[in-house]
PDBQT receptor file of N, H, CA, C and O in Angstrom, charges set to zero:
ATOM      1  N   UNK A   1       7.020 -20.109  16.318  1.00  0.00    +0.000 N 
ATOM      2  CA  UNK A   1       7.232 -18.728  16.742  1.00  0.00    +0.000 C 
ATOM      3  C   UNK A   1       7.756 -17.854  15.593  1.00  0.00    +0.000 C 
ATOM      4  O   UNK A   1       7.435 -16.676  15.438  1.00  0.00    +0.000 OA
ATOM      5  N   UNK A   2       8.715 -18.644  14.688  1.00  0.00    +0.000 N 
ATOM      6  H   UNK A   2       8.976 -19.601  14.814  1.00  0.00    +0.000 HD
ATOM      7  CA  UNK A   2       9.094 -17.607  13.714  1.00  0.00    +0.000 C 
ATOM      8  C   UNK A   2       8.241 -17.441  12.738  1.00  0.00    +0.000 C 
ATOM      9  O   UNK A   2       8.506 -16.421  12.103  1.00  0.00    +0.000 OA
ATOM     10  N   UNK A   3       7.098 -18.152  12.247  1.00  0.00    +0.000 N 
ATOM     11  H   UNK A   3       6.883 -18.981  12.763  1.00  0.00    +0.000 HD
ATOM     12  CA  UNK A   3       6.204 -17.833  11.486  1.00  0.00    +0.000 C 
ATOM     13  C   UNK A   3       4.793 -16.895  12.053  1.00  0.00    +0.000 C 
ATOM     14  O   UNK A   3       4.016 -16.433  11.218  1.00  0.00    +0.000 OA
ATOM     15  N   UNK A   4       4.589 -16.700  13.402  1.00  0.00    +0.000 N 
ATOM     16  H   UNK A   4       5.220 -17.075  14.081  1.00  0.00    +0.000 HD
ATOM     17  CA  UNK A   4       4.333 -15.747  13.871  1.00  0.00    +0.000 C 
ATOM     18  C   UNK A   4       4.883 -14.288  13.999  1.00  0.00    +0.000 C 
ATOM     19  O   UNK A   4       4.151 -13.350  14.317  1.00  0.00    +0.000 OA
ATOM     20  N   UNK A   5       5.951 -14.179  13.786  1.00  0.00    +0.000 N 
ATOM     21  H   UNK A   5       6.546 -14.941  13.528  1.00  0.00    +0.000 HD
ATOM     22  CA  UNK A   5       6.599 -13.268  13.621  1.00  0.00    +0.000 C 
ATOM     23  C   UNK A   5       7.197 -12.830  11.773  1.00  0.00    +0.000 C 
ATOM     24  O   UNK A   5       7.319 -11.653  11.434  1.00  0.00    +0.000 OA
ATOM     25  N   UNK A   6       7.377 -13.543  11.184  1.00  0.00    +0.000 N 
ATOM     26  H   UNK A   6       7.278 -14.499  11.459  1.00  0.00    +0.000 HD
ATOM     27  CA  UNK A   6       6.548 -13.346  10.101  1.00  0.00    +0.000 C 
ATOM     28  C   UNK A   6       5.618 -12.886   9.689  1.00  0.00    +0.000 C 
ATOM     29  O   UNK A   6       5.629 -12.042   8.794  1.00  0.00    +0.000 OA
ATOM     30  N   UNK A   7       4.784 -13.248  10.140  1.00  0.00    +0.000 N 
ATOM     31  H   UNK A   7       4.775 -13.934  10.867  1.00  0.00    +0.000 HD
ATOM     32  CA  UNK A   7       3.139 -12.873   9.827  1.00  0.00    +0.000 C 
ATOM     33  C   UNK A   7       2.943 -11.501  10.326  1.00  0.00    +0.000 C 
ATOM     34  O   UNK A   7       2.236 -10.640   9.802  1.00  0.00    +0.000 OA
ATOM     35  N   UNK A   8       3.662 -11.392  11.419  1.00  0.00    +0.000 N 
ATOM     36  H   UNK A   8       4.236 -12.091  11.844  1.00  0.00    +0.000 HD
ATOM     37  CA  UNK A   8       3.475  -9.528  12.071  1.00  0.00    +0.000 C 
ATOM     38  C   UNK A   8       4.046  -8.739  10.985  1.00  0.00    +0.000 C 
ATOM     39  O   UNK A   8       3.622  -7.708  10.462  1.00  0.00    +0.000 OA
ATOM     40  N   UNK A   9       5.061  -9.409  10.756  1.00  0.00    +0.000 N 
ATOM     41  H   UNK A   9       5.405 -10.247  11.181  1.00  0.00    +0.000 HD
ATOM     42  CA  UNK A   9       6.331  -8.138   9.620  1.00  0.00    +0.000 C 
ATOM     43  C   UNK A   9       5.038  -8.153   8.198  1.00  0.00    +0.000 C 
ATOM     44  O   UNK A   9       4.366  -7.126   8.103  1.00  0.00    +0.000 OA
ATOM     45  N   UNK A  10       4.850  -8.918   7.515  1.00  0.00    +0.000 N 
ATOM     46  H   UNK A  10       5.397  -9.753   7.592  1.00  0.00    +0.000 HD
ATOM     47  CA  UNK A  10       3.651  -9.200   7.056  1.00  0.00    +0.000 C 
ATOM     48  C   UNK A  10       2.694  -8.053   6.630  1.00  0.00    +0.000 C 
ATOM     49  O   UNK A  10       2.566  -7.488   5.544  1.00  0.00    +0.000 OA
ATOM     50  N   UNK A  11       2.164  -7.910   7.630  1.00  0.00    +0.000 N 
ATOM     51  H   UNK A  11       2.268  -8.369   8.512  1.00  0.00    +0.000 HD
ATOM     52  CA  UNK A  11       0.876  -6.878   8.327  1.00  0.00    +0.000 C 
ATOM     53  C   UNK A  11       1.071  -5.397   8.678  1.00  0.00    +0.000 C 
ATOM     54  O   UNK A  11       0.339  -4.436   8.910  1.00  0.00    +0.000 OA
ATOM     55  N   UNK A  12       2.426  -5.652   8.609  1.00  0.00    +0.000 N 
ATOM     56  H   UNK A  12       3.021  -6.433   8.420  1.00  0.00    +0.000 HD
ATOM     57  CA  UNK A  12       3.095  -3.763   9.178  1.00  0.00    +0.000 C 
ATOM     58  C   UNK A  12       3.318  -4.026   7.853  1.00  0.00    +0.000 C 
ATOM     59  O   UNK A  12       2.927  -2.937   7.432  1.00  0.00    +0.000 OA
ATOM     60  N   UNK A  13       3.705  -4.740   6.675  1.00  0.00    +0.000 N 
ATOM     61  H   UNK A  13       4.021  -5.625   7.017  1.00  0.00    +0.000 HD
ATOM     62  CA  UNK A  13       3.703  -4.052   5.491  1.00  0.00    +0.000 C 
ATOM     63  C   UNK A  13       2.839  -4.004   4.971  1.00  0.00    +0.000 C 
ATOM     64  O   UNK A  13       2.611  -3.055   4.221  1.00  0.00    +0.000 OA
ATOM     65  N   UNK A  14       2.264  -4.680   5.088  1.00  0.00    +0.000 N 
ATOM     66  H   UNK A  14       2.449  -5.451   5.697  1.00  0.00    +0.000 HD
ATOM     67  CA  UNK A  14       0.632  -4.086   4.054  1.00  0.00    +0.000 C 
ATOM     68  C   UNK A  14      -0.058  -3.217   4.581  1.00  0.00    +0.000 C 
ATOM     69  O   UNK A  14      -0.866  -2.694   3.813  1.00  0.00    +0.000 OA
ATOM     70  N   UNK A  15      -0.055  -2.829   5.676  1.00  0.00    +0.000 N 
ATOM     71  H   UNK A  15       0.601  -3.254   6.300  1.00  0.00    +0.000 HD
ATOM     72  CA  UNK A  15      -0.353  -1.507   6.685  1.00  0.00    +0.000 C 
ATOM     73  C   UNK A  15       0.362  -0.498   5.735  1.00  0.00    +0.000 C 
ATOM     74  O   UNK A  15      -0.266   0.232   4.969  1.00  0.00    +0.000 OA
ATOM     75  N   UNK A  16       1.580  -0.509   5.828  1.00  0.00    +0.000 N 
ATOM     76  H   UNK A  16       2.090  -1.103   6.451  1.00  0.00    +0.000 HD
ATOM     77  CA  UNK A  16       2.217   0.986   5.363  1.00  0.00    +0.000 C 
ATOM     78  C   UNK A  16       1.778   0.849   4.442  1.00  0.00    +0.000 C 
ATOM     79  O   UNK A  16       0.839   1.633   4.302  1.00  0.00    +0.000 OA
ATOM     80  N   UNK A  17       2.049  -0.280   2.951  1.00  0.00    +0.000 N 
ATOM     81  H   UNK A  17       2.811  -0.917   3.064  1.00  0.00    +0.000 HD
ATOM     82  CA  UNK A  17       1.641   0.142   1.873  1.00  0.00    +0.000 C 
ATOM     83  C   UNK A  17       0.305   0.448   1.842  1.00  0.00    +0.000 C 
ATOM     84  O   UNK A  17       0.205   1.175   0.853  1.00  0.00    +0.000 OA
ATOM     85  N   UNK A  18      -1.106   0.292   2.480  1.00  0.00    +0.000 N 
ATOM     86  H   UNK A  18      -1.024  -0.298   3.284  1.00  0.00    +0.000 HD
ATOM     87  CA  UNK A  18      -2.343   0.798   2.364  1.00  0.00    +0.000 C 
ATOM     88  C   UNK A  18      -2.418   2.491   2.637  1.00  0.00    +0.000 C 
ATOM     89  O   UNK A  18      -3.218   3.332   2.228  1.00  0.00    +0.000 OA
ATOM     90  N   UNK A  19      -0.979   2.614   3.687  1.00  0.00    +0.000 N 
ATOM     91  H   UNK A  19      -0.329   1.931   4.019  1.00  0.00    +0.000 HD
ATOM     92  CA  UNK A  19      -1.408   4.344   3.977  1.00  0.00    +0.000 C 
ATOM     93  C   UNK A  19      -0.566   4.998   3.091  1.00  0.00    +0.000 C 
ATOM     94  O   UNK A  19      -0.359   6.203   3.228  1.00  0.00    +0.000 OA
ATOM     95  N   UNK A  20      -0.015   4.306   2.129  1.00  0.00    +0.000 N 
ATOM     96  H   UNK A  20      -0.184   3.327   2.017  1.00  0.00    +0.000 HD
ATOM     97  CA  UNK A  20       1.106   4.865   1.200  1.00  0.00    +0.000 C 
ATOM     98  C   UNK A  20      -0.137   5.139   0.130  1.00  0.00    +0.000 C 
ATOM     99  O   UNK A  20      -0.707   6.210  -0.078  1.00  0.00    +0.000 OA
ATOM    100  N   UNK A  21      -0.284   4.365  -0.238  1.00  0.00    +0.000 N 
ATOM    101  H   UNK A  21       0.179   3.495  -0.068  1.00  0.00    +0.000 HD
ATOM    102  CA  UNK A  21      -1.791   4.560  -1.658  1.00  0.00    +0.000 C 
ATOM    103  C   UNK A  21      -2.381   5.672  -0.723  1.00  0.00    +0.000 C 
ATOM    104  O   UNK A  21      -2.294   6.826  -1.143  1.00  0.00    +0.000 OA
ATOM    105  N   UNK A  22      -2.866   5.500   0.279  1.00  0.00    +0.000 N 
ATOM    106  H   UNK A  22      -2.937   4.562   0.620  1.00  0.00    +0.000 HD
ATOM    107  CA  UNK A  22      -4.068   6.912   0.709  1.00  0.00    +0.000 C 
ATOM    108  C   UNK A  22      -2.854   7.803   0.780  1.00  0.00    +0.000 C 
ATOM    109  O   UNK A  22      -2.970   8.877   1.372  1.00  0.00    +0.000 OA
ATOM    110  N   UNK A  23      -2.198   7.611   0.472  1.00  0.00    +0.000 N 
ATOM    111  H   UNK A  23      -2.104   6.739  -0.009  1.00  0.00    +0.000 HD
ATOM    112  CA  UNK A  23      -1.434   9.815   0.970  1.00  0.00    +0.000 C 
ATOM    113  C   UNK A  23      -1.541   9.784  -0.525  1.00  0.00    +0.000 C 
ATOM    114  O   UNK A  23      -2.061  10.677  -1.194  1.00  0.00    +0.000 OA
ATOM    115  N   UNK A  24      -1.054   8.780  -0.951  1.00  0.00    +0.000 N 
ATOM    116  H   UNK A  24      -0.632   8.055  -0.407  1.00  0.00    +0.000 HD
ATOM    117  CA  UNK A  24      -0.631   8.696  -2.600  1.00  0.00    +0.000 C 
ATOM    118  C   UNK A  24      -2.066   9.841  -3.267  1.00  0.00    +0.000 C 
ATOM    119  O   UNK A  24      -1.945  10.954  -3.779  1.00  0.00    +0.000 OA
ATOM    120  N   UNK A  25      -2.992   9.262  -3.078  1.00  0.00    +0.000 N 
ATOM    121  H   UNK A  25      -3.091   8.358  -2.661  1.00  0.00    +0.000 HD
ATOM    122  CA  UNK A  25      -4.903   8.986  -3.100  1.00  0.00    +0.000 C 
ATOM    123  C   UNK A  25      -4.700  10.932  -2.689  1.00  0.00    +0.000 C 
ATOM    124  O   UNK A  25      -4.727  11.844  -3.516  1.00  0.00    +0.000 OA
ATOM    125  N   UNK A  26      -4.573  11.013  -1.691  1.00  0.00    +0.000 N 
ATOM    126  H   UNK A  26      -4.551  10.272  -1.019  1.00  0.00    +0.000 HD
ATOM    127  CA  UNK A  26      -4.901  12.719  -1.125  1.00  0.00    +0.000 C 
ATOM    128  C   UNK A  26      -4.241  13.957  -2.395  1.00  0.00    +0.000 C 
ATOM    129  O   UNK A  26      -4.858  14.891  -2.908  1.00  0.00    +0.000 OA
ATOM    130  N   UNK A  27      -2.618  13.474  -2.652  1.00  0.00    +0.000 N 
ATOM    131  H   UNK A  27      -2.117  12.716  -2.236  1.00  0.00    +0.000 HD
ATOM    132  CA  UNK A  27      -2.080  14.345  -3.214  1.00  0.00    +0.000 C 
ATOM    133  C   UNK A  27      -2.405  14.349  -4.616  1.00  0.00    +0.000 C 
ATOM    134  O   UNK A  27      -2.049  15.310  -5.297  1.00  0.00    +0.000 OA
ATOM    135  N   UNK A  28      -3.140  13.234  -5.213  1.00  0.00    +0.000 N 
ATOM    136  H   UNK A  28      -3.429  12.453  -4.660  1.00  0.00    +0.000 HD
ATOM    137  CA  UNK A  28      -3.133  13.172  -6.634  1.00  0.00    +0.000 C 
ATOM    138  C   UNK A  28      -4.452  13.238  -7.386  1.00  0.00    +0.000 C 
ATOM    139  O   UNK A  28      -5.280  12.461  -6.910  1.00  0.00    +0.000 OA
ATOM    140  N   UNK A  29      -4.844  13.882  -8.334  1.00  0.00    +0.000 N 
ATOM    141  H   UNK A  29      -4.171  14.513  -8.721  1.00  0.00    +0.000 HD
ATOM    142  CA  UNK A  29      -6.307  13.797  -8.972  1.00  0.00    +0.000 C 
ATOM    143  C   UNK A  29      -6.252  12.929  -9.309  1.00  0.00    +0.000 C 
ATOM    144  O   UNK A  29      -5.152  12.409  -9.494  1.00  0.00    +0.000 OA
ATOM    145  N   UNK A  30      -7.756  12.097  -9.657  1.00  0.00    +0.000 N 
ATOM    146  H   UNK A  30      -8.649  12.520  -9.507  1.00  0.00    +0.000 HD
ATOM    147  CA  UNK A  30      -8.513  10.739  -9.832  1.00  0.00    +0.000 C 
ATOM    148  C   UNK A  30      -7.425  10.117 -11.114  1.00  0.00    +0.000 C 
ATOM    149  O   UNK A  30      -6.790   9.062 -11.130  1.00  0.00    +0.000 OA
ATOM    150  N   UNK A  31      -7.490  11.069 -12.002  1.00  0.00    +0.000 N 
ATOM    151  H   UNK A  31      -8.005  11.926 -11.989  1.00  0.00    +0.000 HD
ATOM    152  CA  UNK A  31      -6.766  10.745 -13.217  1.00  0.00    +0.000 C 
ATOM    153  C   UNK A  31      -5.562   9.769 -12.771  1.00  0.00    +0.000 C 
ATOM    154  O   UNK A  31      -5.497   8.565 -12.524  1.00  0.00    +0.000 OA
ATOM    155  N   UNK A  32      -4.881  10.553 -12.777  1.00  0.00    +0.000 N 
ATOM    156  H   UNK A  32      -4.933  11.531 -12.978  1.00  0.00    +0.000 HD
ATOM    157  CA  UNK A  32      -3.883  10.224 -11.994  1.00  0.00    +0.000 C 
ATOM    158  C   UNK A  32      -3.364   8.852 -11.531  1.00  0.00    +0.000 C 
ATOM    159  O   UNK A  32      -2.367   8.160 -11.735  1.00  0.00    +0.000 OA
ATOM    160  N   UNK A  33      -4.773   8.757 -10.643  1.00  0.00    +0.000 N 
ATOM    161  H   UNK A  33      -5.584   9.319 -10.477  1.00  0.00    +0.000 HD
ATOM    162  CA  UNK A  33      -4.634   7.446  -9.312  1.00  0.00    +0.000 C 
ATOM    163  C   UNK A  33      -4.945   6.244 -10.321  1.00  0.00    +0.000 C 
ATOM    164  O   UNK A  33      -4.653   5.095  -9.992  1.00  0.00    +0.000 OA
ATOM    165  N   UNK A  34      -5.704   6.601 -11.895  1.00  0.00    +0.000 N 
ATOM    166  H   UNK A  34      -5.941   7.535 -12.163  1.00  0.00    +0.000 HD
ATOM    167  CA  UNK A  34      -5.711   5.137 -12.293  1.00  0.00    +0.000 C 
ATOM    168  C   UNK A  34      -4.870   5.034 -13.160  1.00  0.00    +0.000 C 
ATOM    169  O   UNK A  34      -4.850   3.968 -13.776  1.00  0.00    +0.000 OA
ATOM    170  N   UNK A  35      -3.733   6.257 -13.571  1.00  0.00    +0.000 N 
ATOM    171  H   UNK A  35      -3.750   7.123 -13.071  1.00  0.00    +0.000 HD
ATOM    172  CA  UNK A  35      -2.185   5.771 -13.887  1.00  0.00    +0.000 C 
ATOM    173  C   UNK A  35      -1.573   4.811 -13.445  1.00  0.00    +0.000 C 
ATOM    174  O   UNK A  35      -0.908   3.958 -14.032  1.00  0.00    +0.000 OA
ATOM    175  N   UNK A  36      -1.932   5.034 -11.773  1.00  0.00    +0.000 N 
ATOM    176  H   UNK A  36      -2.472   5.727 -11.296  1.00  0.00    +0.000 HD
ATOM    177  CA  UNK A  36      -0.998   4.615 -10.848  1.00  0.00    +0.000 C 
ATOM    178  C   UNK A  36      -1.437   3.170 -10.663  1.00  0.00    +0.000 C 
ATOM    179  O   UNK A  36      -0.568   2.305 -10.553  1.00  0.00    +0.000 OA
ATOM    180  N   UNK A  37      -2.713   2.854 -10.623  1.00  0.00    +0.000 N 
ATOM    181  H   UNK A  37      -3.419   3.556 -10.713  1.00  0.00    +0.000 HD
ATOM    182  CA  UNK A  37      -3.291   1.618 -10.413  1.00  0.00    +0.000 C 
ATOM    183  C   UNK A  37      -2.547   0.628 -11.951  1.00  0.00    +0.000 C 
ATOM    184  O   UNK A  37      -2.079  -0.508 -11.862  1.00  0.00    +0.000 OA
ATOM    185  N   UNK A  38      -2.637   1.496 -13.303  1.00  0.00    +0.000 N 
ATOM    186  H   UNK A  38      -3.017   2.418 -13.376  1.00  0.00    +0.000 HD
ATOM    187  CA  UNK A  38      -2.313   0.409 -14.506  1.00  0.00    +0.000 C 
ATOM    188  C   UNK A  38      -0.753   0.315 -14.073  1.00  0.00    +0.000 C 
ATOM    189  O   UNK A  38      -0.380  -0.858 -14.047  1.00  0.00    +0.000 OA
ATOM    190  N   UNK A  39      -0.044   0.976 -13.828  1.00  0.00    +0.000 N 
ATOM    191  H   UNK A  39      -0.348   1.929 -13.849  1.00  0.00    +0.000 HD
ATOM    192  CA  UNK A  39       1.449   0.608 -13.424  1.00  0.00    +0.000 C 
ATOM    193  C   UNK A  39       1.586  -0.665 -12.517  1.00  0.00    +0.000 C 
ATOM    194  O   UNK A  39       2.113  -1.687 -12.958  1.00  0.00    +0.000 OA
ATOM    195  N   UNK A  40       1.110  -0.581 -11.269  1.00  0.00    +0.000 N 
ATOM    196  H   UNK A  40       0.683   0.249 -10.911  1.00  0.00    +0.000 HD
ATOM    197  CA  UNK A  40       1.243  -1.013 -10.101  1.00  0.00    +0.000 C 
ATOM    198  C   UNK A  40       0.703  -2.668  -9.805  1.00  0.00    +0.000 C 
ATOM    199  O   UNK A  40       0.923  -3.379  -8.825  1.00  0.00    +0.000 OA
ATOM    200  N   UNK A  41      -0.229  -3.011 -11.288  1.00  0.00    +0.000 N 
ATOM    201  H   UNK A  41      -0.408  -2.433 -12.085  1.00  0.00    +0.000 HD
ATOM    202  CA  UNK A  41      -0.922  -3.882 -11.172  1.00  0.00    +0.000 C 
ATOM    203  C   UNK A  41       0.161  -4.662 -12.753  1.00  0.00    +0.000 C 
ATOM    204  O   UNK A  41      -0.117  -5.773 -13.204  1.00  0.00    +0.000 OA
TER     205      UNK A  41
């Protein structure tokens, strides 16, 4: 059970962080976004 629940907490974070890059993605020119990609990686 606790590794099921794990796995949820998990998934709500890679959820937010995917809609964090897209707002990220909306507010910023292309340039920009592959600043953000050489940092982040």
């Amino acid at each position: 059970m606790a590794g099921y629940q794990l796995e949820k907490i998990e998934i709500g974070f890679n959820l937010s962080f995917y809609l964090l890059k897209n707002l990220i993605q909306l507010h910023y020119p292309d340039k920009d976004i592959q600043e953000l990609k050489k940092l982040s990686y």
